[in-house]
RONU-156976 format. One line per field, with one value per residue (C-alpha): y, x negated, z negated; residue in three letters. Coordinates in Angstrom, 3 decimals, padded with zeros to 6 digits. Layout:
% RONU-156976
v	(Y|...);
u	(X|...);
w	(Z|...);
sevo	(Ala|...);
% end
This chain:
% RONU-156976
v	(-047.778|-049.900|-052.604|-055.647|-055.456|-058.835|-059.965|-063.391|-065.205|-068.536|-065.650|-064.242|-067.483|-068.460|-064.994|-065.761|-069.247|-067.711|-064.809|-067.847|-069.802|-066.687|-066.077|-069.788|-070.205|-067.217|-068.634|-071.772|-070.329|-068.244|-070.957|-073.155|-070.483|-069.825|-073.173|-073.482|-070.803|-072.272|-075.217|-072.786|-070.827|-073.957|-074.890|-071.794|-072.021|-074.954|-076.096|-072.336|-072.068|-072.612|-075.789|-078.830|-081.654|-084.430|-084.383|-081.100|-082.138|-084.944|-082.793|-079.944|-082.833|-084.049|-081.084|-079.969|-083.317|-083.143|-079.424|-080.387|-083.181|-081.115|-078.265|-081.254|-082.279|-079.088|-077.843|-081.222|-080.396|-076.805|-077.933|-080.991|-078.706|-075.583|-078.688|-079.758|-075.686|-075.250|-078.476|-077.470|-073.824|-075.648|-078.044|-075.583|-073.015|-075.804|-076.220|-072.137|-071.805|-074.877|-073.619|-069.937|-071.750|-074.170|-071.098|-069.001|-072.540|-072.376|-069.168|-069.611|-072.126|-070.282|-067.081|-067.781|-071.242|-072.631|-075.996|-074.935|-075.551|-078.514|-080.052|-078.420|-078.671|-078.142|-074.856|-073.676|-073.231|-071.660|-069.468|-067.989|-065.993|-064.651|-060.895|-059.685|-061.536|-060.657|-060.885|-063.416|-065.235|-065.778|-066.891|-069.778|-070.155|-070.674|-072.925|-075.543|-075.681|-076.985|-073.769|-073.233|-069.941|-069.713|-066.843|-065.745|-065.731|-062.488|-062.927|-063.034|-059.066|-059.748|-056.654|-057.587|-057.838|-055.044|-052.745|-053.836|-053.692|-050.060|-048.797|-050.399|-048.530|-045.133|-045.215|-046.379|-042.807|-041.288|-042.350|-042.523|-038.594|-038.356|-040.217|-037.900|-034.420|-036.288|-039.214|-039.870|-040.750|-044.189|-046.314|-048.983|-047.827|-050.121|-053.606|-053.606|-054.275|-056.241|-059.455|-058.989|-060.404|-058.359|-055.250|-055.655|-055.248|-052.386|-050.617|-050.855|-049.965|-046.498|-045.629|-046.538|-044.481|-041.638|-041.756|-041.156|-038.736|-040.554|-040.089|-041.727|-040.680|-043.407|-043.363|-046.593|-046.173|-049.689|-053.350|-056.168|-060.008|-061.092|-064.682|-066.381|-069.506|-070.671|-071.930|-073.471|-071.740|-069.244|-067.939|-066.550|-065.489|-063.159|-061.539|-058.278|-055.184|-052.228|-049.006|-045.414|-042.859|-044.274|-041.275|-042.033|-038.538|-038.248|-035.438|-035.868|-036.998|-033.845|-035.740|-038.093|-041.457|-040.169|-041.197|-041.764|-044.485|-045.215|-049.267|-051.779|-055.409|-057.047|-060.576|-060.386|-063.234|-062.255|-063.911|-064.403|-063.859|-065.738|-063.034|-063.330|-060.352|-060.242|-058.756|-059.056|-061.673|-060.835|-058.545|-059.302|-056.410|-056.409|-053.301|-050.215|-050.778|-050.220|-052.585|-052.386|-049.494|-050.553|-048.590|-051.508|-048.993|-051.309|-054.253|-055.268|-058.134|-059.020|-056.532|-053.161|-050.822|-047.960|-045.185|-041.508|-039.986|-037.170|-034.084);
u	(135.179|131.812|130.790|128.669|124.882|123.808|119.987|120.438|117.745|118.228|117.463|114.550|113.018|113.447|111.921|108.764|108.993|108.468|106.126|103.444|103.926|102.504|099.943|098.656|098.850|096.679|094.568|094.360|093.457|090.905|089.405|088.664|087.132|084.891|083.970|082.853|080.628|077.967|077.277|076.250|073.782|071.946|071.368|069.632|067.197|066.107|062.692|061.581|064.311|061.343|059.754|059.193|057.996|059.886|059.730|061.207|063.796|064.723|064.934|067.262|069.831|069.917|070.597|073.052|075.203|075.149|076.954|079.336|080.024|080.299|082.400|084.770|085.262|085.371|088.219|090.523|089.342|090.959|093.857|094.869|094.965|096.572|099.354|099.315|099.909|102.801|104.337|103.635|105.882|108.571|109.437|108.090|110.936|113.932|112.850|112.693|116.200|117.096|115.751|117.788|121.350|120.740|120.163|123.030|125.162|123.558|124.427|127.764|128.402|127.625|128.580|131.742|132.555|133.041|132.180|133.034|129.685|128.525|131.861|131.581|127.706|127.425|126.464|129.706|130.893|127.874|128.803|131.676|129.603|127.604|127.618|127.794|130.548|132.747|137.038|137.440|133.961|135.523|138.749|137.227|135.116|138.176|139.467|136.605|136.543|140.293|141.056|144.720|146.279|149.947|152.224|151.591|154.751|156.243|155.557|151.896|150.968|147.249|147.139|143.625|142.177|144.098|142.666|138.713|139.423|140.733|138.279|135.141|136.475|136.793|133.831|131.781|132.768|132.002|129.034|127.909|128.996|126.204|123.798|124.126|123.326|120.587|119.022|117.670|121.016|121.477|124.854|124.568|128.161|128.766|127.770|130.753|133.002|130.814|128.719|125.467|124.359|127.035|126.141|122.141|123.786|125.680|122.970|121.308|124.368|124.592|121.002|121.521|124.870|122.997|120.060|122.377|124.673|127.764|130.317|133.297|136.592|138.578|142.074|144.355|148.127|148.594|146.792|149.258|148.246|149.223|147.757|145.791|143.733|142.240|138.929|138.930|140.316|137.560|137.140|140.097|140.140|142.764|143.944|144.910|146.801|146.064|147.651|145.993|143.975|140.303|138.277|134.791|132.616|129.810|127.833|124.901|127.362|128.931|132.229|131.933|132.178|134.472|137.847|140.200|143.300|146.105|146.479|143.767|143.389|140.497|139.520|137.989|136.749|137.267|135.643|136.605|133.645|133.407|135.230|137.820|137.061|137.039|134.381|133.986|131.452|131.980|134.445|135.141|136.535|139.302|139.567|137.080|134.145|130.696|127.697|123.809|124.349|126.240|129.526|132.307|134.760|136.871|137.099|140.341|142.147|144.800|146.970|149.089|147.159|145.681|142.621|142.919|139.764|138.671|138.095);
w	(-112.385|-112.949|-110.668|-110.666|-109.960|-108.396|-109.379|-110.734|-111.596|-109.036|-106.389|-107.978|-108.137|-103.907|-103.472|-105.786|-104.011|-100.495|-101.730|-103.078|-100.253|-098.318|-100.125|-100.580|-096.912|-096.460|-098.959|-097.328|-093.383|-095.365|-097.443|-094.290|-092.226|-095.006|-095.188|-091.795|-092.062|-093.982|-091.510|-088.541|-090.929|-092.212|-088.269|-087.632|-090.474|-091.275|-090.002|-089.021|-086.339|-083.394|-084.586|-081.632|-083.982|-084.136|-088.109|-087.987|-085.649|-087.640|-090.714|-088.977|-087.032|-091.154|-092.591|-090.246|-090.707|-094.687|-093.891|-091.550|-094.102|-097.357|-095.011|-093.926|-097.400|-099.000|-096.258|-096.787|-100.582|-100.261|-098.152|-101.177|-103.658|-102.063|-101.006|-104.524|-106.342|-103.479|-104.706|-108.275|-107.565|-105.732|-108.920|-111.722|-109.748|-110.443|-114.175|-114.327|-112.833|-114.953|-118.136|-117.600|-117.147|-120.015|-122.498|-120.218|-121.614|-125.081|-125.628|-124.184|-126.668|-129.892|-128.815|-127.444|-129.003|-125.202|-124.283|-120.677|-118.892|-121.063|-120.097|-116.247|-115.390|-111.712|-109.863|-108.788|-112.064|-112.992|-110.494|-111.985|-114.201|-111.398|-110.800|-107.364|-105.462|-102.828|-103.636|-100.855|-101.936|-105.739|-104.270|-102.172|-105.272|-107.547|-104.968|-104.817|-108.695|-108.607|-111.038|-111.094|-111.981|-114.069|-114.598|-118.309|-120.565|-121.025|-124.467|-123.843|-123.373|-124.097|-126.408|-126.930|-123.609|-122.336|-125.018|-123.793|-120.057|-120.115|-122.793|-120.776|-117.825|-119.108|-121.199|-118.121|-116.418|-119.370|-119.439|-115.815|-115.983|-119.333|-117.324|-114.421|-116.188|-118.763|-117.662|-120.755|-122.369|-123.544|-122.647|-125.517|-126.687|-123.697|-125.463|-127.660|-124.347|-121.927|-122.375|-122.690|-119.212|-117.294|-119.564|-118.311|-114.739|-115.463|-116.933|-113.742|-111.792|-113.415|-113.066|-109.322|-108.599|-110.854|-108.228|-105.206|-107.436|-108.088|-110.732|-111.554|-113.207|-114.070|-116.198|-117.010|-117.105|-117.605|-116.844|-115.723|-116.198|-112.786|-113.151|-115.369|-116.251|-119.552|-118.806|-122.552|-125.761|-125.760|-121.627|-120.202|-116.574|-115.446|-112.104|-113.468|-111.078|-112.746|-112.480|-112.903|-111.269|-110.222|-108.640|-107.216|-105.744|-104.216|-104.253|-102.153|-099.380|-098.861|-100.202|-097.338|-098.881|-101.874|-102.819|-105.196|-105.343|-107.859|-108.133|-107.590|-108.227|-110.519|-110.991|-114.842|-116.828|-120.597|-123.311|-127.326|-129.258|-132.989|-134.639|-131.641|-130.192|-126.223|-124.264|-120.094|-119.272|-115.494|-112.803|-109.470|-107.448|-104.855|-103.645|-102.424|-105.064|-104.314|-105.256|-105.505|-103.900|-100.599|-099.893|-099.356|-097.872|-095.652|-098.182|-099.154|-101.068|-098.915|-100.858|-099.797|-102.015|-100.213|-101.163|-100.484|-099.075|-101.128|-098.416);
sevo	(Unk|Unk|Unk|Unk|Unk|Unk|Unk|Unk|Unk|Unk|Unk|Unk|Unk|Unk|Unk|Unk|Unk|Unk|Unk|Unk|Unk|Unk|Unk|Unk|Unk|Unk|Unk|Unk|Unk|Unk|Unk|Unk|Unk|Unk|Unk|Unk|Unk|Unk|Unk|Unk|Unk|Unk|Unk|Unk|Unk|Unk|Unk|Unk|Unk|Unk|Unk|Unk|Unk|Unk|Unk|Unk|Unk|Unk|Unk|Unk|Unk|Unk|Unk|Unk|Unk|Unk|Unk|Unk|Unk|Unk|Unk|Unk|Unk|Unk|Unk|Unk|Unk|Unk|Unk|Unk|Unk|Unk|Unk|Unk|Unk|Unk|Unk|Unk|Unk|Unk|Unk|Unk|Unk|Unk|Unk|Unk|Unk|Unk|Unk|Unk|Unk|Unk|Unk|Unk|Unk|Unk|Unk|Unk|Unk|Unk|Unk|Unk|Unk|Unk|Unk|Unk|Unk|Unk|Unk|Unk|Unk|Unk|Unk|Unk|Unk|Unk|Unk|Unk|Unk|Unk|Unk|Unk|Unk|Unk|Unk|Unk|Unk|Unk|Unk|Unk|Unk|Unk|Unk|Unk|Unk|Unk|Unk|Unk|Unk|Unk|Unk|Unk|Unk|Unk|Unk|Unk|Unk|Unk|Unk|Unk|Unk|Unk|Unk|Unk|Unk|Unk|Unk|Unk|Unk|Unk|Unk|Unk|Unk|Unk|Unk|Unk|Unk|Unk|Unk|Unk|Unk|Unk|Unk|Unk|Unk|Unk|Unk|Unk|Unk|Unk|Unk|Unk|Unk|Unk|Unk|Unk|Unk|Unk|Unk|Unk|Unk|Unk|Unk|Unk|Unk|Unk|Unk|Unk|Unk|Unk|Unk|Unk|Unk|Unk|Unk|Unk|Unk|Unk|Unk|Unk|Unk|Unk|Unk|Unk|Unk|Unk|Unk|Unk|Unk|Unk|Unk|Unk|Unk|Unk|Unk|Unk|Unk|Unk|Unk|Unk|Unk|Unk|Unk|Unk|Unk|Unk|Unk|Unk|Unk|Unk|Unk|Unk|Unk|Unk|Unk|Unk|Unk|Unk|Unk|Unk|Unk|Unk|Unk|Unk|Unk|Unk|Unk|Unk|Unk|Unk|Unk|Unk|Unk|Unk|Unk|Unk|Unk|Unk|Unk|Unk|Unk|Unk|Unk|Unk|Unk|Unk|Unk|Unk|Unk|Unk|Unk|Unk|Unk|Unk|Unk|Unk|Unk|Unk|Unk|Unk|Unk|Unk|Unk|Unk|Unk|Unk|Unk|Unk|Unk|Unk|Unk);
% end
């Protein structure tokens, strides 16, 4: 089984947000206590340092006032324009995370043929192409987007989508089991079942479950369309119950955290490519699944499917 790898770039932006604000302010405390250094050391020197004369007096209270002056200014100076880059990052960080989902939509358009998110701009439907979401999370997600599911007609098998959801999930064992004895072994045979955003995150999925010695052995019986909901003519998303024997060991665990299960339930959003061909654009798990490296052992859907804990 492969699972969803969550580093989307809206999230990657609030971090580089709060890392510059950090630093500027940093910069900022520094850049005034530098400035107020100056002013103290001009004091001290002008006129000798010991001189009585009135002149010289005159000429050290003068000096010392153009200092505190130019410090003063220099310090609201440093402040403005430390003010003025933070503002700069906070907007520049909306046209950044602007800028990714318009070419997410372009590309979605000529790739797919969907008009979905030029008809459905806002952020929740953005984010149902977001990896790394929770069963329940989708759900509530599906909810506030008004998406209704339908019983498919038994005379809709989806031969098609069927064919891609089983052969992604075996050759993602297959793979993750290469990956684990050379490391050096590449999983593009992957990009001819998953989109190429989701396959980025699964890349990085297998490199991390290789790192903590996982493997996977996954076998479909048979997928069932449950429910589904046609986006548009080109996105279909589908609550699938699949049947089959899903095996997940650990070996630097001493078997702890294994275990293997025979039904499961998958929300998948499939979509038809210009030569109609469907690939996964994203997967949202329902039962035991593990992502970014976090076991979710006690997650469930709501449904009676159980896991056997491999001893």
């Amino acid at each position: 089984m492969f699972y969803l790898l969550g580093d989307f770039m809206k999230k990657k932006v609030k971090i580089f947000i709060l890392v510059c604000l950090l630093f500027l302010g940093i910069s900022v405390t520094t850049t005034n206590t530098n400035f107020s250094q100056p002013a103290f050391a001009s004091m001290g020197s002008t006129g000798g340092g010991h001189s009585t004369g009135g002149s010289s007096g005159g000429g050290t209270n003068y000096t010392s006032s153009d200092s505190s002056d130019d410090s003063n200014n220099s310090s609201i100076g440093g402040i403005v324009g430390g003010f003025a880059i933070l503002v700069l990052i906070f907007f520049s960080s909306y046209i950044i995370a602007a800028l990714f989902d318009f070419i997410f939509k372009v590309r979605l358009r000529f790739e797919y043929d969907s008009n979905y998110l030029i008809k459905n701009s806002g952020d929740n439907n953005y984010k149902l192409f977001y990896p790394n979401q929770g069963f329940d999370k989708y759900q509530k997600l599906l909810h506030r987007l008004h998406i209704k599911f339908t019983k498919p007609d038994p005379k809709d098998d989806f031969p098609a989508y069927k064919e891609v959801y089983i052969q992604a999930q075996f050759l993602y064992s297959q793979l993750l089991r290469e990956k684990y004895v050379n490391s050096k072994y590449q999983v593009k045979s992957l990009k001819q079942y998953l989109d190429r955003n989701y396959y980025k995150a699964m890349v990085k999925e297998i490199e991390l479950k290789r790192n903590t010695g996982t493997v996977d052995e996954t076998v479909i019986d048979s997928v069932i369309f449950e429910e589904v909901a046609h986006l548009d003519k080109s996105l279909l998303l589908a609550k699938l119950t699949v049947l089959g024997k899903d095996k997940e060991i650990q070996f630097n665990q001493d078997f702890d955290a294994s275990f293997s299960r025979n039904k499961w339930t998958d929300y998948v959003l499939f979509g038809l490519e210009d030569n109609r061909n469907p690939k996964i654009i994203n997967l949202v798990y329902g039962e035991h699944f593990h992502l970014n490296g976090e076991d979710f052992n006690d997650y469930q859907s709501g449904n009676e499917y159980t896991e056997n804990k491999i001893n």
